[in-house]
N, C-alpha and C positions, 0 to 999 in steps of 0.2 A: 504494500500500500504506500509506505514513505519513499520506497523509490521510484514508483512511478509519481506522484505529486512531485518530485524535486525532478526528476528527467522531464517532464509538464511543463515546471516553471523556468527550469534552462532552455527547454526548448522556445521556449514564448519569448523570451528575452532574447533569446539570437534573433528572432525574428525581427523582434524591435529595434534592433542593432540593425539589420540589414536593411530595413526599412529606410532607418534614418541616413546612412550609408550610401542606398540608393538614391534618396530626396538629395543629397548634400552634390552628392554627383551631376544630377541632374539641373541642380540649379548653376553650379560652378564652370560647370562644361563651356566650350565655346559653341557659339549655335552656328548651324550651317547655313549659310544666306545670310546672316549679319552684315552689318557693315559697324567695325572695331573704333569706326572715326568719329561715328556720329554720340553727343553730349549732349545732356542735360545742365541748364543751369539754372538759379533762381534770383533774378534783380530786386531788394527790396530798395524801394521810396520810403525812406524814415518820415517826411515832412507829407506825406501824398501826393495823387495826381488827380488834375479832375478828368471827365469822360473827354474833353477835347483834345486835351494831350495825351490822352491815348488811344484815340485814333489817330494821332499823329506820328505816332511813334508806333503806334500797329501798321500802317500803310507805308512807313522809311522803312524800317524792315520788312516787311512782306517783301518786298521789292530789291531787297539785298542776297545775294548768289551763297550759297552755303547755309542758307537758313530753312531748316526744314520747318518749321512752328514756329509760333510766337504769338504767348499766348496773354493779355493783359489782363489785370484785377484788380479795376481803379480801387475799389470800394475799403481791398485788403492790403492796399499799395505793392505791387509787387507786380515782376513779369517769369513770365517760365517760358525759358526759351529750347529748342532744340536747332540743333547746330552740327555742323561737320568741324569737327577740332583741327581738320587738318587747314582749314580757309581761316578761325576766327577761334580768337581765344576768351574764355571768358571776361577775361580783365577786358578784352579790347573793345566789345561791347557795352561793357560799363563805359567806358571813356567814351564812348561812339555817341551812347544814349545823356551821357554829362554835358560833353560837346556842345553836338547838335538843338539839343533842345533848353540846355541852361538847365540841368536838374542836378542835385545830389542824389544820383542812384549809389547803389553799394551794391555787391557781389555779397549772397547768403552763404554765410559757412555755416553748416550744423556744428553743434556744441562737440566736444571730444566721447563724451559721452553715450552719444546718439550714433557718433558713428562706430564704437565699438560693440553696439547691439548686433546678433548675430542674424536677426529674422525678424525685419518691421513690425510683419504682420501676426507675428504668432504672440499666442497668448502665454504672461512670463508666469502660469501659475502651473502650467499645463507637464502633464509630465514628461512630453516629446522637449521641452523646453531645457527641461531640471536634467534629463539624459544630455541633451545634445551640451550641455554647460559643461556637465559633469566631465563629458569625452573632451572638449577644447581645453579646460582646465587641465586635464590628467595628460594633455600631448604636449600642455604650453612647456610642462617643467621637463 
């Protein structure tokens, strides 16, 4: 009876290991048809914008080469742009949208913090969470 309940729970536990194994793979991999060049950024307006300068600043960009999106949110001061890194570097956007338009934008860094999270979306209560910590912990040392 005790060795099958303990062969049960080792077996369930490889399981959860392979699982998590395969997920981590899965997410880390390089995707096939990507394109490695194209970035995410996010411009905050400390001071704000109102709707007209940003459609002013939506339509200068739109119309710039290397710009796949560009997305404005006067109301939460901020833009979220995507971009090819190999044409436009984040800083130079900042400066493009300072320039041009007379604003103090800034380039968003997430805190240190935020970016040492392993999985935005997952929940930190959850036990795929408490496992996957447990493995990054015990590989850091």
């Amino acid at each position: 009876m005790w060795k099958k309940l303990i062969i049960g729970v080792i077996g369930i536990f490889a399981l959860l290991v392979l699982v998590l194994a395969v997920h981590i793979y899965q997410v880390s991999r390089p995707k096939e048809g990507g394109i490695p060049s194209i970035a995410l950024s996010r411009i905050d307006f400390p001071q704000g914008i109102d709707s007209l300068e940003a459609v002013s600043i939506q339509t200068h960009f739109s119309k710039l080469g290397g710009i796949k999106d560009f997305r404005i949110n006067a109301t939460s001061g901020h833009v979220v742009c995507l971009y090819d890194n190999k044409i436009w570097q984040a800083s130079d956007l900042v400066d493009k949208i300072n320039f041009n338009f007379s604003l103090s934008a800034e380039l968003y860094r997430p805190p240190a913090d935020m970016l040492t999270q392993s999985c935005p979306v997952i929940d930190k209560t959850s036990l795929t969470y408490k496992l996957g910590t447990f493995f990054q912990k015990s590989f850091e040392n």
